[in-house]
Every structure is written in structure tokens, then in C-alpha cells.
C-alpha positions as CSV (number, residue, x, y, z in Angstrom):
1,X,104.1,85.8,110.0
2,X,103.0,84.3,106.8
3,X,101.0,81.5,108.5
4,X,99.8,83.7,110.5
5,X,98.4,86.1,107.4
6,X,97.2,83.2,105.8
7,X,94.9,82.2,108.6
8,X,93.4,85.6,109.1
9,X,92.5,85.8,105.4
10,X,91.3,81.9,105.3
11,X,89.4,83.2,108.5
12,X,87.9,85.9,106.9
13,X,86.7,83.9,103.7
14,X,85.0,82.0,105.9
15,X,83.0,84.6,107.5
16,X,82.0,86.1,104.6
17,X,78.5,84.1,103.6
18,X,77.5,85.3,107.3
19,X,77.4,88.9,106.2
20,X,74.8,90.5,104.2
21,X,74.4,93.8,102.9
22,X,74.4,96.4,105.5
23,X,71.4,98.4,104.1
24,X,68.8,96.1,104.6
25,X,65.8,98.6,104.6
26,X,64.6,96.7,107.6
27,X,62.9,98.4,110.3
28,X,64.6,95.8,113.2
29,X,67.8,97.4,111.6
30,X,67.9,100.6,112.7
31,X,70.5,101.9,114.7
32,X,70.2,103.0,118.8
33,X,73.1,104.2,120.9
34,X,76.8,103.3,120.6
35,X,77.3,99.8,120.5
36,X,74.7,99.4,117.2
37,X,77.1,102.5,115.7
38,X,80.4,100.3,116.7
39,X,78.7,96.5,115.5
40,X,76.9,98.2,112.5
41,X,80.0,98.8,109.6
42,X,80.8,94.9,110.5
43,X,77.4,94.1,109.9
44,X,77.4,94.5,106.2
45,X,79.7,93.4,103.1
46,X,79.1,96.2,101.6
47,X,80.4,99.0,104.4
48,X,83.2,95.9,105.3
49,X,84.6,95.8,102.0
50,X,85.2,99.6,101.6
51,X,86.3,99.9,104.7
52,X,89.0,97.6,104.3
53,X,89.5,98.8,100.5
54,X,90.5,102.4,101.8
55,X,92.7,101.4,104.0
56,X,95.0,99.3,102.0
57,X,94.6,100.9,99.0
58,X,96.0,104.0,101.4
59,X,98.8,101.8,102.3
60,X,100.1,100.9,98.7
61,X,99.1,104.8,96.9
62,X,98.1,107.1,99.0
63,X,100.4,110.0,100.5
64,X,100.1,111.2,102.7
65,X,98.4,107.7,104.2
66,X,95.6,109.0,106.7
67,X,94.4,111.2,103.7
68,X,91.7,109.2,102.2
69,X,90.6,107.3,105.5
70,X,90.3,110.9,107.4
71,X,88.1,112.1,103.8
72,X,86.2,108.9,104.2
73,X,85.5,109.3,108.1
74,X,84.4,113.2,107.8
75,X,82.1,112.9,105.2
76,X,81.1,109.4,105.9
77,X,79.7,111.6,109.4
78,X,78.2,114.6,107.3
79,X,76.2,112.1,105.1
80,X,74.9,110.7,108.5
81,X,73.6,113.7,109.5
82,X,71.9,114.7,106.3
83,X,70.0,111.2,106.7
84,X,69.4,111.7,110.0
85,X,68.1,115.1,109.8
86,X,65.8,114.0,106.7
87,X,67.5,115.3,103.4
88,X,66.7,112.8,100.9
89,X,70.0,111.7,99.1
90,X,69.3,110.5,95.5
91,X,71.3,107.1,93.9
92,X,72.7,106.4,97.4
93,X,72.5,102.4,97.0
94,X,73.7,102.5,93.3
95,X,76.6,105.4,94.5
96,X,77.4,102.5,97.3
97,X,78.1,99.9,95.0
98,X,79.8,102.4,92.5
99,X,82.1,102.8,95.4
100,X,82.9,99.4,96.0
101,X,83.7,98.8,92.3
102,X,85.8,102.4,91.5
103,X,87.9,101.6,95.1
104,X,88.6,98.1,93.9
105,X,90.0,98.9,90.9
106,X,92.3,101.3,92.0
107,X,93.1,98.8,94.9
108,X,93.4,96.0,92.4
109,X,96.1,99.0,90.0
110,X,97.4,99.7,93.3
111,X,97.0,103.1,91.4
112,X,97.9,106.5,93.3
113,X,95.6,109.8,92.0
114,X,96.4,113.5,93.2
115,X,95.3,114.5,96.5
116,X,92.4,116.6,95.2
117,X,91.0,113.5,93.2
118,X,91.8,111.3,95.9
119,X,89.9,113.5,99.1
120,X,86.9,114.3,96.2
121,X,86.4,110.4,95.0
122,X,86.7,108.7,98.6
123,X,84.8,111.8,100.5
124,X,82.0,112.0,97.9
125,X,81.4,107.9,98.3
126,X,81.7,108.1,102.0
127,X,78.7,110.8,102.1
128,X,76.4,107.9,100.1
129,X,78.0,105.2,103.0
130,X,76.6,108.0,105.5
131,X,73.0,108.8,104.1
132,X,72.5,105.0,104.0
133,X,73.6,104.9,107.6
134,X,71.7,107.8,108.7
135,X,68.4,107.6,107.4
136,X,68.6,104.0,109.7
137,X,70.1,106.2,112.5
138,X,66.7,107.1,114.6
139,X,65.8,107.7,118.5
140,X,67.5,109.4,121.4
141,X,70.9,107.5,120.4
142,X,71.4,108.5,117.1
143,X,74.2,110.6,118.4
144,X,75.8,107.9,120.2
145,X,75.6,105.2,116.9
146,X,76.8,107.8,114.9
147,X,79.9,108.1,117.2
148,X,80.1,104.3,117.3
149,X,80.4,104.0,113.4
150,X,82.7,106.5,113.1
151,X,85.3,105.1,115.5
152,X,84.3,101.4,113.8
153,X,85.1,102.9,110.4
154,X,88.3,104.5,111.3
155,X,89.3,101.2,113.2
156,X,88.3,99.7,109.7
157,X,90.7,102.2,107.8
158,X,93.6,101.1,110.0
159,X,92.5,97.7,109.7
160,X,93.2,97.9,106.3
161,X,96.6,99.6,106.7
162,X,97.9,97.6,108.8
163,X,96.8,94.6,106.3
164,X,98.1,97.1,103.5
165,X,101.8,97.3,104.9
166,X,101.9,93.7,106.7
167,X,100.4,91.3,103.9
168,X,99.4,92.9,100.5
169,X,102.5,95.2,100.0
170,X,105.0,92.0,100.4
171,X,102.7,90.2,98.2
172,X,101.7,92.1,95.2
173,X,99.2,89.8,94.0
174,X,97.0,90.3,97.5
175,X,96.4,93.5,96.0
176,X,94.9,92.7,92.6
177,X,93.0,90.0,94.5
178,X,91.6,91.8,96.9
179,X,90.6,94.6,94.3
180,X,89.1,92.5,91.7
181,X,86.7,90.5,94.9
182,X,85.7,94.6,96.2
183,X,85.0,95.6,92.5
184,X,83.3,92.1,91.3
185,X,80.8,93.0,94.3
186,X,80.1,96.7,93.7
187,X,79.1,95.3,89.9
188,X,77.1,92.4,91.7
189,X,75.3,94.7,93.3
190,X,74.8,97.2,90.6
191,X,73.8,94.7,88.3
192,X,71.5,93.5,91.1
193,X,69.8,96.9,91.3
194,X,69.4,96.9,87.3
């Protein structure tokens, strides 16, 4: 079991400089029908790493478990929607990285919050994750994408569980690893956008 943990993450290292940010503002990367939705949240470091971050940071604080991923998944979808339907979301791509550095740090603590602060924080960064996605969503298969990245994020989420129970809960220091890396590239990225 441990080899095998220590390949995956080795594996995963090295797939990293492959992936770029997901919101490219690229006209070639807009979304159309369900397989761009499903491909799309592996796409991008950014979507990846909160993804993932959810999930195990759901796995070592978060009770009930499915709390914050479920949070993340429905509003993730209503942000969609509002970009797909034109609202014009303010700070999304600073809110992004914000979310990438505020889930990292409490993945990093390991650090549980009450369930109000916990369905507010991850639901109110998922929206941001959405209207990024959304306003690329465009075409008679937004529906379809929109679908596909919402069963990509779940599958993320549980993803990250599953990681959270087999690997990062036996080995405390995974954890603060894995949070520092997710936080160190939401403040990249904000420092980026400076």
C-alpha cells in the first residue's frame, strides 16, 4: 500500500508542469457538450488543486464528510449558470486563487470550522470556480458540459477523500504538505494578478 501511495503521488508530481491554469481566457477553450464538462476540472491546476483540497481536507475535519464537497458541487453549478446566463461576477480570478490559498491552510491545520463557516467558505469559493467556468460554457451544449464538470468535480471531491483516509490521515505530514503546495499557489497566483 505504501509503495503503491508513493507512486501515485510521484506520478502526480510529474504531471503537474503539464497543467496550466484552467481559465485561460482563450476563445479555443470554451466548453461544448459533456466530455469538455468531464476533461475541463483536470484541465487546470487551479480547479485540480481545490478539487483535491476539499476532499481531503473533508477527510481529516469535516463532519459530516460529504458536507463541504456537496457545498462545493451545488454552488460550483449555480456560479455556472450565472456565467452562463451573463451576470458579470466581480474578483472571480482573485476569489479563485483566494480559495486555493484559505483551503490550503486549513488542509495544511488539518483545521475543522462549524458547519455554517464551513458550507459558507467552500460554497461562496465554488460560486467564483463556477462563474469562471460558465462564462467559458457557450453553444447548444452548455447544459451537457455543465453536467460533465459537475460529475468531474464530485469525482474530484471523492478523489480527495479517498486520498484523505488512505494516505494523508496515516501520515500527518501529507497533510501540511499538501496544504502548504495548494496555498503557496493561490498566493502565486494572487501575487501574479498584483
Amino acid at each position: 500500500m505504501k509503495n503503491k501511495a508513493n507512486s501515485m503521488a510521484l506520478a502526480a508530481l510529474f504531471l503537474l508542469p503539464a497543467l496550466a491554469s484552467a481559465h485561460t481566457d482563450d476563445a479555443a477553450h470554451g466548453h461544448s457538450g459533456l466530455l469538455a464538462g468531464l476533461l475541463h476540472p483536470f484541465t487546470g491546476l487551479d480547479h485540480l488543486a481545490a478539487m483535491l483540497a476539499v476532499g481531503v481536507w473533508s477527510a481529516l475535519a469535516v463532519r459530516p464528510v460529504w458536507l463541504a464537497p456537496a457545498a462545493f458541487v451545488a454552488l460550483l453549478a449555480v456560479g455556472a449558470v450565472a456565467g452562463f446566463v451573463g451576470v458579470a461576477v466581480p474578483g472571480v480570478e482573485p476569489m479563485i486563487a483566494a480559495s486555493l490559498l484559505v483551503l490550503g491552510l486549513l488542509l495544511a491545520q488539518r483545521r475543522p470550522l462549524p458547519l455554517a463557516l464551513t458550507t459558507m467558505l467552500v460554497g461562496g469559493f465554488a460560486f467564483f470556480h463556477g462563474a469562471a467556468h460558465g462564462s467559458e460554457l457557450g453553444g447548444a451544449g452548455q447544459w451537457l458540459a455543465l453536467a460533465g464538470m459537475v460529475c468531474s468535480t464530485a469525482l474530484l471531491h471523492g478523489t480527495g477523500i479517498v486520498l484523505g483516509h488512505a494516505v494523508v490521515a496515516r501520515h500527518r505530514w501529507w497533510a501540511a504538505v499538501a496544504g502548504m503546495s495548494t496555498a503557496l499557489l493561490g498566493a502565486v497566483l494572487l501575487v501574479r494578478m498584483a
